[in-house]
C-alpha positions in Angstrom: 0.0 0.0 0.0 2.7 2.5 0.8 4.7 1.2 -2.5 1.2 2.6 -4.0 0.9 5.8 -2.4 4.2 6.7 -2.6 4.1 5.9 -7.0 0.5 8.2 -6.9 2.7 11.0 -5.1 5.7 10.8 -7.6 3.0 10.8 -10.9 2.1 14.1 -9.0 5.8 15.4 -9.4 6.8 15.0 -5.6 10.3 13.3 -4.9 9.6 10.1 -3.0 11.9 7.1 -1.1 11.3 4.1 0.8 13.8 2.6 2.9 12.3 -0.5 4.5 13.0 -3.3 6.1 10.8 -6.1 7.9 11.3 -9.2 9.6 8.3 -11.5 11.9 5.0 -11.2 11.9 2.6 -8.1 12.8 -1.1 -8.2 12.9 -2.9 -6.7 10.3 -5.1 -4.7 12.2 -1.5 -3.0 13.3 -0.5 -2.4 9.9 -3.7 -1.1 8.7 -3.1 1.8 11.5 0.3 2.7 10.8 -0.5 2.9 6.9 -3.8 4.9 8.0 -1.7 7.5 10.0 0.4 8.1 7.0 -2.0 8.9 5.0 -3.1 11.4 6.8 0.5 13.0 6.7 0.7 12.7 2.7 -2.9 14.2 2.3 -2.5 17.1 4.7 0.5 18.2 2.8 -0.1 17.6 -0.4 -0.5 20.8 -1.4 2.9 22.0 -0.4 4.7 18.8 -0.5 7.9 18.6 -2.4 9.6 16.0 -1.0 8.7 12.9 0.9 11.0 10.5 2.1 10.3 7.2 4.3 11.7 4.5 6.7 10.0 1.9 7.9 11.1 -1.1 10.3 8.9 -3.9 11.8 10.9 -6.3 13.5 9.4 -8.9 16.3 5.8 -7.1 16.2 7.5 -3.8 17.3 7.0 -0.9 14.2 8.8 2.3 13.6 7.8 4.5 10.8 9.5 8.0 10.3 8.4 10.3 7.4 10.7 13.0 6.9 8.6 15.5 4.4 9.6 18.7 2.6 6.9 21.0 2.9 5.2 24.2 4.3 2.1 22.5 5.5 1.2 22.0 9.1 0.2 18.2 9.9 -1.9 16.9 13.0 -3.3 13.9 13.4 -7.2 14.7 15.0 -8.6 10.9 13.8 -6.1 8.5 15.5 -8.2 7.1 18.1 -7.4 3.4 16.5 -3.4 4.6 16.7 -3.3 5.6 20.4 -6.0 2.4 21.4 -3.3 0.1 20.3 -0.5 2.1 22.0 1.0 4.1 19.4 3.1 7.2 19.6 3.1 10.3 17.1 5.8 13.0 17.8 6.9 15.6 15.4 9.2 18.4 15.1 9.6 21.2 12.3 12.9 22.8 11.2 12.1 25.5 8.3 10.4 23.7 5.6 11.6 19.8 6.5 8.8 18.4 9.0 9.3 14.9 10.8 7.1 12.9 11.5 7.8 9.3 13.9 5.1 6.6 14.8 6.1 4.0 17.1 4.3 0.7 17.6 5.5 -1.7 20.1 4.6 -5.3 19.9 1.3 -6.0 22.4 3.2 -7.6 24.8 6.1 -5.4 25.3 3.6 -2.5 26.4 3.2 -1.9 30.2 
């Protein structure tokens, strides 16, 4: 699905990567979210998007996704009642026009 997204977003002239790597298995419910929370980063920038850049790593049921985006757009993240239920993180920080954006997932077991 991101492989998707990310090949709408270059036919829309925006500079994309995907740096991946996952091992094990995740729940798909789990992967539904993560993929769900960045779609709301790519479609809240879109219209200033320039640049868009990805790394994604799911090992032992624990995800990590950073999006590191080159735009001028604000991004927040009102609809992730499904994110935070399953006990995942969203932090961001801004430097001029480069905005970074990390979700973490731990496996279900690993959360206190």
């Amino acid at each position: 699905c991101l492989r998707e997204s990310l090949d709408n977003l270059r036919l829309a002239g925006i500079l994309c990567s995907l740096d991946s790597k996952c091992e094990g298995k995740v729940k798909a419910n789990r992967l539904v979210a993560v993929y769900d929370m960045a779609q709301q980063a790519f479609e809240q920038t879109l219209c200033g998007l320039n640049a868009l850049f990805i790394k994604l790593r799911i090992s032992n049921g624990n995800i990590f996704m950073r999006l590191q985006m080159d735009c001028s757009c604000e991004v927040c993240f009102p609809e992730k009642t499904e994110w935070t239920a399953l006990g995942g993180r969203v932090t961001a920080r801004r430097s001029d026009d480069i905005l970074w954006v990390e979700f973490h997932l731990e496996k279900e077991e690993d959360r206190i």
